[in-house]
C-alpha positions as CSV (number, residue, x, y, z in Angstrom):
1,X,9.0,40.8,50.9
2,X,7.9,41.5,47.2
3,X,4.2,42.3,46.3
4,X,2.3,40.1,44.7
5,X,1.7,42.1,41.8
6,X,5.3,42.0,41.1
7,X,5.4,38.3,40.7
8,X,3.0,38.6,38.5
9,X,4.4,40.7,36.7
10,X,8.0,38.6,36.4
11,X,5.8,35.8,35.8
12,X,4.4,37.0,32.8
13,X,7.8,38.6,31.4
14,X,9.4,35.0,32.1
15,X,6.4,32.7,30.0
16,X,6.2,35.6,27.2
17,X,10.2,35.1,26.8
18,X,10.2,31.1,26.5
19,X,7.6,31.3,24.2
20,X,10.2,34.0,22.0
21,X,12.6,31.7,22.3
22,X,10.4,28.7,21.2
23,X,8.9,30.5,18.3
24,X,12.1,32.0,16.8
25,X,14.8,30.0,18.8
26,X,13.8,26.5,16.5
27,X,14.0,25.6,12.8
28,X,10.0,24.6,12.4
29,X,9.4,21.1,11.8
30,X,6.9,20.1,9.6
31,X,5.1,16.6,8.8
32,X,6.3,14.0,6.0
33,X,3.0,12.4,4.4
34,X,3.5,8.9,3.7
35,X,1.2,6.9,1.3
36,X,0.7,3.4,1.3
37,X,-1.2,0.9,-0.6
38,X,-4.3,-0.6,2.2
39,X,-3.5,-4.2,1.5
40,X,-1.6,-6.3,-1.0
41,X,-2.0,-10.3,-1.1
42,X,1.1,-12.3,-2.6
43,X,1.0,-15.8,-3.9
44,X,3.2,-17.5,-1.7
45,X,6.4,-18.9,-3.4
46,X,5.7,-15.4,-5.3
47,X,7.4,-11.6,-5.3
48,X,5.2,-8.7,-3.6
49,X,6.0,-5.3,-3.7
50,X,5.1,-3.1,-0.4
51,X,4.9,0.5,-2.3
52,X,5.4,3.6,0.0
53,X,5.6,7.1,-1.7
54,X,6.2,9.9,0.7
55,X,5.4,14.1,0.1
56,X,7.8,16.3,2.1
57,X,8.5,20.1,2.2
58,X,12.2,19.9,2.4
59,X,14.8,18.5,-0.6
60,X,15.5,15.2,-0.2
61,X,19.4,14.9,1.3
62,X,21.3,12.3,2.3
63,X,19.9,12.4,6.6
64,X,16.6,11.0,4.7
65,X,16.3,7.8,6.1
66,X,13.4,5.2,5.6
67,X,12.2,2.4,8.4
68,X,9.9,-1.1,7.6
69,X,8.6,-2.5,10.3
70,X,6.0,-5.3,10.5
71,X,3.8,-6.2,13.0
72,X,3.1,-10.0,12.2
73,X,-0.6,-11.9,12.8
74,X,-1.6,-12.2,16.7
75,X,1.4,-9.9,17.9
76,X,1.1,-6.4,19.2
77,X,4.8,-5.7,18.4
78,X,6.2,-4.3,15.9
79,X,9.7,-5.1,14.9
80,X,12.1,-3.8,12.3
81,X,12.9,-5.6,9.1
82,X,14.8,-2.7,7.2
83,X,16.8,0.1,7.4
84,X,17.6,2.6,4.7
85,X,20.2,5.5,4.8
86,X,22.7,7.1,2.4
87,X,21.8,4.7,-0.3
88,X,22.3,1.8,1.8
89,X,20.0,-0.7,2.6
90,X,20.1,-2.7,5.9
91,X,17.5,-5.2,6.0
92,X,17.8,-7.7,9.5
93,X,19.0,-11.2,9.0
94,X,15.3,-12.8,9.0
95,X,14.8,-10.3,5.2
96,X,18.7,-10.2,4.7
97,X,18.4,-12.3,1.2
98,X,14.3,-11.7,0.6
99,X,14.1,-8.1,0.7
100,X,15.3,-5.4,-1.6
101,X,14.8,-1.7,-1.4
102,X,13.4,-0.8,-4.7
103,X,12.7,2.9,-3.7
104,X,14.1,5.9,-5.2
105,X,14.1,9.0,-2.4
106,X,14.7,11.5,-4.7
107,X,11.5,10.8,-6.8
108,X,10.0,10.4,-2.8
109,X,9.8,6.7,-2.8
110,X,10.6,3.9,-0.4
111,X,8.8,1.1,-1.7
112,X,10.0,-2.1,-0.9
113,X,10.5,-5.7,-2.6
114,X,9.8,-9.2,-1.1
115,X,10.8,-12.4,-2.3
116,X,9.6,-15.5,-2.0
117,X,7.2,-14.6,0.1
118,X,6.2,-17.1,3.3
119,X,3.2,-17.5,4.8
120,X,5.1,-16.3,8.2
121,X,5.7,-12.8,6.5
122,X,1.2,-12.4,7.3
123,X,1.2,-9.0,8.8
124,X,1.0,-5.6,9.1
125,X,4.0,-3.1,7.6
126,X,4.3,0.0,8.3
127,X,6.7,2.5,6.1
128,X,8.6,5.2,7.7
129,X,10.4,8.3,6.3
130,X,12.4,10.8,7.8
131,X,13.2,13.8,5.7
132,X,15.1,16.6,8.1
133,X,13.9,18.7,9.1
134,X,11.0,16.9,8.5
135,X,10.8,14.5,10.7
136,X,7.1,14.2,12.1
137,X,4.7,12.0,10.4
138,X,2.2,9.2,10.8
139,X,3.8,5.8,9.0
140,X,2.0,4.2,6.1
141,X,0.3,1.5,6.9
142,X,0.1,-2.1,4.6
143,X,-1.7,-5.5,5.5
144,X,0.0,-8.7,3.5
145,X,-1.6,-11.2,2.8
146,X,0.2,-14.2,1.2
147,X,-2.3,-17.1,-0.1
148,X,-1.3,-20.5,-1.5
149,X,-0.6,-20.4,-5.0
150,X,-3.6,-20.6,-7.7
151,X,-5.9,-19.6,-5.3
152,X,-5.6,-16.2,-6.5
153,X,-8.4,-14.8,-9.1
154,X,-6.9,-15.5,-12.7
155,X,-5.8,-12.8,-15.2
156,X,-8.4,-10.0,-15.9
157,X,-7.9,-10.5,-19.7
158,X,-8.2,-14.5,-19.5
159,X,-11.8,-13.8,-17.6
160,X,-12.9,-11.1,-20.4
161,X,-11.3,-13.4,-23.5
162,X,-13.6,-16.4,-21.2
163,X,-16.6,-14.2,-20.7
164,X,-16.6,-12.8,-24.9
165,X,-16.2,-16.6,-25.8
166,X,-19.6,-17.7,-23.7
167,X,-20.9,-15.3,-24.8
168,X,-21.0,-16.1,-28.5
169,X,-21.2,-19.6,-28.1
170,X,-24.6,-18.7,-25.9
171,X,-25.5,-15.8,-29.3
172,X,-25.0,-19.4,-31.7
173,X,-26.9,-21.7,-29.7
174,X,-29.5,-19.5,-29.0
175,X,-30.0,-18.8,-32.8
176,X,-29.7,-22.5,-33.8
177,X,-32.9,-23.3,-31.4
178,X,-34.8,-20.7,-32.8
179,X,-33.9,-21.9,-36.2
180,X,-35.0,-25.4,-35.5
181,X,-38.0,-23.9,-33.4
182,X,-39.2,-22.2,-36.6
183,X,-39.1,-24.9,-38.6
184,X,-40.3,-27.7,-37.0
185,X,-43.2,-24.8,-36.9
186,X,-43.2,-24.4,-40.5
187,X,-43.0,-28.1,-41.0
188,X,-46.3,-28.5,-39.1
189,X,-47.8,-25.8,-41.3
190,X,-47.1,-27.5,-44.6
191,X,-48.3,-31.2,-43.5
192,X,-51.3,-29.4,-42.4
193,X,-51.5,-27.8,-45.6
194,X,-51.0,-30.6,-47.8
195,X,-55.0,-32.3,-46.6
């Protein structure tokens, strides 16, 4: 029978040697960073575009890969909708003709491209990337919202062309009732005068 203290001491030699082996024995891995936009909203009918830009530590080479899934409106699973690898992109038959990879991995981005968008496409979409060795990484994250057409806000510059016209039309009228305000008052002064 072995003493105790010689367990211990194997033990200790053994955990101190896995952890070697961990530390040195492995390429590191480090995280991808993946940035989405929060929320987009689409005109249905309309094109959206899901952007995804993506910061990694290693070159990009031809193992990155890139994964869209979508979580649609009362669901709690997610499903794929596209796969890209090599250059290739393999969207599933539901995207097949509505969905374009618009991405360029070398200039670390996967952005995405939806046609005609439905009202069924409502969801969540999350962007993955895989760069090896970099592999870890929390997927960006985009809610879509597709709204009936013309309900969106109109054009920034039609509101501010709108907003300078009111606003000189107000400047006009505001001066020609002061004009007639002043002499209707004058008017009063010279009758008055004129007893």
């Amino acid at each position: 029978m072995e003493p105790k203290w010689l367990n211990a001491i194997w033990n200790g030699i053994l955990v101190s040697g896995l952890t070697l082996c961990a530390v040195f024995g492995t390429r590191p891995t480090l995280a991808v960073d993946i940035k989405t936009v929060p929320e987009v909203i689409v005109e249905n009918g309309t094109t959206g575009v899901l952007t995804c830009t993506f910061n990694s530590n290693s070159v990009v080479t031809s193992g990155a890969t890139v994964h869209w899934h979508i979580r649609q409106l009362g669901s709690d699973q997610t499903s794929t909708i596209t796969f890209f690898s090599n250059g290739i992109n393999y969207p599933v038959a539901a995207f097949k003709d509505r969905l374009q990879f618009i991405g360029d991995l070398n200039k670390r981005d996967a952005s995405i491209q939806l046609l005609n968008a439905k009202f069924t496409d409502n969801g969540t979409y999350f962007c993955d990337v895989k760069n090896p060795p970099d592999v870890a990484g929390t997927p960006g994250r985009t809610e879509l919202r597709v709204v009936p057409r013309e309900s969106l806000p109109p054009d920034s510059t039609a509101v501010i062309v709108g907003a300078v016209c009111g606003a000189v039309i107000g400047i006009v009228l505001i001066a020609v009732v002061t004009y007639l305000i002043i002499r209707r008052h004058q008017s009063r002064h010279d009758y008055e005068g004129a007893r």
